[in-house]
N, C-alpha and C positions, 0 to 999 in steps of 0.2 A: 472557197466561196464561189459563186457561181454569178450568174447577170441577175438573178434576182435582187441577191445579197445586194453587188453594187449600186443598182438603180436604186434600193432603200436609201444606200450610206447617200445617196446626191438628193434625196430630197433634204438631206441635212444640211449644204453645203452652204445655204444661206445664211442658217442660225450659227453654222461655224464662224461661218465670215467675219459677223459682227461681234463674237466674241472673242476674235482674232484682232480686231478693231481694239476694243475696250482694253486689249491684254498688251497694245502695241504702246497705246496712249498709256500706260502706266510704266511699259518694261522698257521699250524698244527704241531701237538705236534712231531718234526723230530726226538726227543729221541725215540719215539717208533720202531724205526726200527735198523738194524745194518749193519756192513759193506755187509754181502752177502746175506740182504732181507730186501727189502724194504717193509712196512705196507704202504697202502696208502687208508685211509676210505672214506669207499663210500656210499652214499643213498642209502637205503631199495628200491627192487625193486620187490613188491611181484609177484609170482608169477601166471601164467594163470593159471583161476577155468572154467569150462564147468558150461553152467550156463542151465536153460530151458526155453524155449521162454514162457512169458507168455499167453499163448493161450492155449497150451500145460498143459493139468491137468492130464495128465497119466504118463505114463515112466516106465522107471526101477523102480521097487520096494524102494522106500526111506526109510519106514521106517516109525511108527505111528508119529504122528504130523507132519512130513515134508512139508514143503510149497512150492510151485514151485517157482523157481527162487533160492531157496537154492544149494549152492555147493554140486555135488554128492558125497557121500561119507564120508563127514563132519559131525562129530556127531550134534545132535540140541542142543542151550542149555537148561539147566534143571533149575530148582528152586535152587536158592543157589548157580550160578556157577558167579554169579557177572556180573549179568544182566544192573546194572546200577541203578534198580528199589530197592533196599532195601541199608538202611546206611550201611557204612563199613569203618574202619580207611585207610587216605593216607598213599599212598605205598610210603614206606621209604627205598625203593633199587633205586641206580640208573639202569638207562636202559645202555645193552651194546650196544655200537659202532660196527658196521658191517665193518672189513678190508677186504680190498683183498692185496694180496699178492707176491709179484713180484724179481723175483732177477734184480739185478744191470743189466745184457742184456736187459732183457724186458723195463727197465725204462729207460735205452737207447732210445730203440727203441720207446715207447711211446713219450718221449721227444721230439723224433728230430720228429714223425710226429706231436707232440704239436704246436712247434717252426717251424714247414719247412725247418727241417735242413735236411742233409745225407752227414752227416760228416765218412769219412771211413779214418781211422788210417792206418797209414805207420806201416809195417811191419822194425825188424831193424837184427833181426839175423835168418838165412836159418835153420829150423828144419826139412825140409824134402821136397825131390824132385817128383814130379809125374807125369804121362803121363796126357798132356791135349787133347785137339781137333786136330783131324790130317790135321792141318794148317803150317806145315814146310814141305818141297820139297828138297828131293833128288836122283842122279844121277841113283842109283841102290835101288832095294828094291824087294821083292817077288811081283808078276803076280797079284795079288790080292789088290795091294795098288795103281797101276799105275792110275796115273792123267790123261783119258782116255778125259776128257772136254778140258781141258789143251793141250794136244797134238792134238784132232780134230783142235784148234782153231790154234794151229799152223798149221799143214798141209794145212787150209783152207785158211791161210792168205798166205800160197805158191803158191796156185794155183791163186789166186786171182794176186799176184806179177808174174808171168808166164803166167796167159792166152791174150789171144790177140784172134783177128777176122780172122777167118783163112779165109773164103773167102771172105772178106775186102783182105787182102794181094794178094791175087791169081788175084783179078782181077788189082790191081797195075802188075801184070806179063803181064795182055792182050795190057798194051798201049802198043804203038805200039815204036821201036826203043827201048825198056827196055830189059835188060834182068835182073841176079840176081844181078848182082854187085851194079846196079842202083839201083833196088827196097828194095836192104839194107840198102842201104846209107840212102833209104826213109825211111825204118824204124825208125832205129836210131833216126830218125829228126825227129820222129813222138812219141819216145818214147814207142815203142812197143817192149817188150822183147822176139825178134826172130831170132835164130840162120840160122847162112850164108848156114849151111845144111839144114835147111828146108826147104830154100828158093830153093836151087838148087834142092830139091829132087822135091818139088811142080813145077818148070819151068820143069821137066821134065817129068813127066806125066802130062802136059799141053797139049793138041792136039793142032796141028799145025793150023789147021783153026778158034782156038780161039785165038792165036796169033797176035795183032795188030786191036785188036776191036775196042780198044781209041785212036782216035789221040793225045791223053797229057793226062797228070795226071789231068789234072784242071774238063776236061771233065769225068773224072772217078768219081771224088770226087763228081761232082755235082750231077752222078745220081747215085750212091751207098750210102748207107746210110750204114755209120758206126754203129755197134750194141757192148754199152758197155757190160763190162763183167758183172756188175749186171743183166742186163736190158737180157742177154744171161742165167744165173743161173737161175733166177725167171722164165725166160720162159723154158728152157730146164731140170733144175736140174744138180745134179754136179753128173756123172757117176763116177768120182774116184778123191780120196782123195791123194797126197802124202807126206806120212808118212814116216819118216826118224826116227833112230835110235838116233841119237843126238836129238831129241826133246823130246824123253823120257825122264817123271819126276815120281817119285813114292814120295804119300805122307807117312808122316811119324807123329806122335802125338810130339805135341811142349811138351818140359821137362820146368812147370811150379814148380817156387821154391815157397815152401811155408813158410812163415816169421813169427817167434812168436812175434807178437805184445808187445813190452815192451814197458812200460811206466812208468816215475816216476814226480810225481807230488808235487811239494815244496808249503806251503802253508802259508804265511807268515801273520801274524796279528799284527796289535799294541796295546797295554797290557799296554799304559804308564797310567798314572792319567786323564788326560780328552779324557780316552774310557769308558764312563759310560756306562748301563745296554744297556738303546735302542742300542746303538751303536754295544754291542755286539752281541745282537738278530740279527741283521741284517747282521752281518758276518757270525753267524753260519746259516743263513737261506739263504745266497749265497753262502757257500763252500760247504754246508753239499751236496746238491744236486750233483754241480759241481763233487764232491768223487764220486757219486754213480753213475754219468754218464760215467767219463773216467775207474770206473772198470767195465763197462758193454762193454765199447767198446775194451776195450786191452787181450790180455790174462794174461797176467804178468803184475797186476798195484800197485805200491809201492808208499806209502806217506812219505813225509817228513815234520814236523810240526815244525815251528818257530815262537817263539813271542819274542816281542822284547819293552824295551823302549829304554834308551841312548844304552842299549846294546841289542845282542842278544842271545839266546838259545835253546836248540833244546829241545823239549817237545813230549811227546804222547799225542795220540789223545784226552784221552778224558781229561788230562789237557787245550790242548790247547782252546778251548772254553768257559772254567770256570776261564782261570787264572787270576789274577789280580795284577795289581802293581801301584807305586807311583813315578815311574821316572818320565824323559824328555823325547823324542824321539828323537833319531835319526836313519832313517830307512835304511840308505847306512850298518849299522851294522848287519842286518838282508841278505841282498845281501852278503856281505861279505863272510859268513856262510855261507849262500845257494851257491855260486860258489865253497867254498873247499870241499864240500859235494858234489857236484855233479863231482868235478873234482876228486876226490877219488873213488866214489863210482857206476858212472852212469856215463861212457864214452857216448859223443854225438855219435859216431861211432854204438852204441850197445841199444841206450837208446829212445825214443820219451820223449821230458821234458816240461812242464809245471811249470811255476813260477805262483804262483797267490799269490798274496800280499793285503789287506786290512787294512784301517782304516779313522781316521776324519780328513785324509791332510793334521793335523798337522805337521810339521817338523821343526826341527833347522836351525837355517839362512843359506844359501846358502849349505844343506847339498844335496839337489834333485839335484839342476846344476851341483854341483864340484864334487858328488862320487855317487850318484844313476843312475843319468842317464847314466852315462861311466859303472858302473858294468853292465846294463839291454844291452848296446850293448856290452859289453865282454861275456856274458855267451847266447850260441848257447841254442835255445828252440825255440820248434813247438809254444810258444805263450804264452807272458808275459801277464799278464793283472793286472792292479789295481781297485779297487772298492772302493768309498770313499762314506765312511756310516755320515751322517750328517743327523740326524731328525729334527732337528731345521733350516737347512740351511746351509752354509757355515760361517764358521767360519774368523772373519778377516783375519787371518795368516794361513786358512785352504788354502791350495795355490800348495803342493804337484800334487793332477790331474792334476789339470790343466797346471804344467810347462810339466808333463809327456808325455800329450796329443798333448801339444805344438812342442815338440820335436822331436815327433815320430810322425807327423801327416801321413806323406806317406808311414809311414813302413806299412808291410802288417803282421806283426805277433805280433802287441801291439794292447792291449784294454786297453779302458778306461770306466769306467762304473759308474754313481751315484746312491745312496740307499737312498730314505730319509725315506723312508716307506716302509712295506712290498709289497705294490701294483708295486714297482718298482722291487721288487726281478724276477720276470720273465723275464721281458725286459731285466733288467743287464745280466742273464745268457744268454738271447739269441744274446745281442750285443759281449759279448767274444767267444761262439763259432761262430757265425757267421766271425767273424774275421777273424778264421782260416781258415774256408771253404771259404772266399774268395779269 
């Protein structure tokens, strides 16, 4: 392959990436990375070599044995450099993996062009104010700021509301038996904005022998052709503009507040006896993202971590993925928690929240109707969502989603989402944000 070839394979390099992205969040080893840097391994993509057309047997100096079509500048190999051609024992290193490297922004932003999101976060507390575009208007302001389009467009819609056919009017003075009193009244009826003074000043520099040309107004009308005022501008141009003091605006730059993004995110899992291994693969390979997405897009993003069986508890991060237990479930006990923690500690007022809650939809008898559903509409959040990880399918009494989803089908800030494989892990993440951004 030659520099052609490779410079084709690198306009690819993009759409590899993020399908390197999508194959990582389903496959990949997500402990490699941490909260402020995300690894995400990517295909070798070697590099363009300058090669020499075969025809071409001269060139730059290569070097004794060189062959053409050999990369410039690349040593040749020699005897003994592991040609392929003599035994040699297999190579007992593994090979390394090639990462590229990204903080939690970037993988934001990668994601939502993954997905076709452009989800942009509500600002909740004013950290600083600043001049924006000089799009606000007022009364006074320095010589230099005045709204100069602004006030032409007024003046010109003055003139436009003032002008009239002046000699259209004058020859209403020639019928005959008019004078001015008449011919304002005519006005008036005609909707022409012309004062009683103009009228008497133009009937008097009228010369007497144009006086009574028309026998009636009808006879005027017929052979005068009225000329509007556009059809007068376009042909003649507008010698002056009037410009008034009161239609002075001077602009001013609009005072944009700028908001630090807070966020805190509760992330709730079920830890009872039938969440085995797959089950929990598949939570941590829908939250793990979901974390690394909402601290790329907030400035200030804070987790909260609960697992829960009949009961609940607040745990760290990196318990909450490993823990294990042999309870029951009941997940209204987890809600519980998560409303006096949020009502203590992340005022809705100050805060953007996220609940996301996970597990196999197991629940206690009527515990989702009578206390889960009423806590998900008591605690205020940019957007609940649950994920029900089932690799085998649904469970007879796995039934949780589904009443959730029931519930909440017209709300605009509940997700519902199914895992049964990792091949579903991307959709799931893109049906909950999307949620929001609708």
């Amino acid at each position: 392959m030659g520099l052609k070839d490779d410079l084709e394979r690198y306009r690819d390099v993009g759409e590899e990436r993020r399908q390197d992205l999508a194959e990582f969040i389903q496959y990949g080893d997500l402990g490699q990375s941490r909260g402020d840097s995300v690894r995400i391994p990517i295909k070798i993509v070697d590099l363009p070599e300058f090669e020499y057309d075969q025809r071409d047997q001269g060139g730059v100096g290569q070097g004794e044995g060189a062959e053409p079509g050999d990369p410039v500048g690349q040593p040749q190999p020699q005897p003994g450099d592991g040609d392929g051609d003599e035994d040699g024992e297999p190579g007992e290193e593994g090979g390394e993996h090639e990462y590229y490297e990204m903080d939690p922004e970037e993988f934001a932003e990668e994601l939502d062009e993954q997905l076709g999101l452009d989800l942009e976060p509500k600002g909740k507390k004013v950290i600083e104010e600043k001049e924006g575009d000089f799009t606000d208007i007022t009364r006074t302001g320095p010589s230099s700021t005045l709204d100069f389009e602004r006030l032409f467009k007024k003046g010109l819609k003055r003139k436009l509301a003032m002008d009239f056919d002046e000699d259209y009017v004058r020859e209403a003075l020639k019928v005959d038996g008019w004078g001015p009193a008449t011919v304002y009244e005519w006005t008036r009826e005609q909707n022409m904005p012309v004062s009683k003074a103009w009228i008497d000043d133009a009937y008097e520099e009228l010369p007497d022998d144009e006086k009574g040309v028309w026998d009636s107004i009808e006879e005027m009308e017929d052979n005068v052709e009225k000329v509007e005022t556009s059809q007068r501008i376009r042909r003649e141009g507008v010698d002056q503009i009037p410009f008034r003091r009161e239609d002075e605006r001077y602009r001013y730059p609009e005072i944009v507040e700028e908001r630090e993004k807070n966020v805190v995110v509760v992330n709730i899992r079920d830890v009872s006896g039938s969440m085995r291994q797959k089950k929990r693969e598949l939570v941590e390979r829908t939250f793990t993202p979901l974390d690394w997405y909402l601290t790329g897009k907030y400035d200030n993003a804070e987790f909260v971590y609960i697992a829960h069986d009949a009961d609940a508890w607040e745990v760290e991060r990196d318990e909450f993925f490993g823990i294990r237990s042999g309870g029951g479930t009941r997940i209204s006990s987890a809600y519980e928690l998560a409303a006096e923690i949020l009502e203590e500690e992340y005022p809705w007022s100050e805060w953007n929240r996220y609940v996301f809650a996970a597990g196999d939809s197991e629940n206690s008898s009527n515990d989702t109707e009578e206390k889960v559903i009423p806590l998900m509409e008591q605690i205020p959040a940019n957007l609940h969502a649950y994920v029900e990880t089932q690799p085998s399918g649904n469970a007879i009494n796995a039934t949780h989603a589904e009443e959730v989803e029931r519930s909440f089908r017209d709300a605009d800030n509940v997700a519902v989402a199914y895992v049964s494989s990792p091949e579903d892990v991307v959709d799931a993440i893109y049906d909950i944000l999307s949620t929001e951004d609708q």
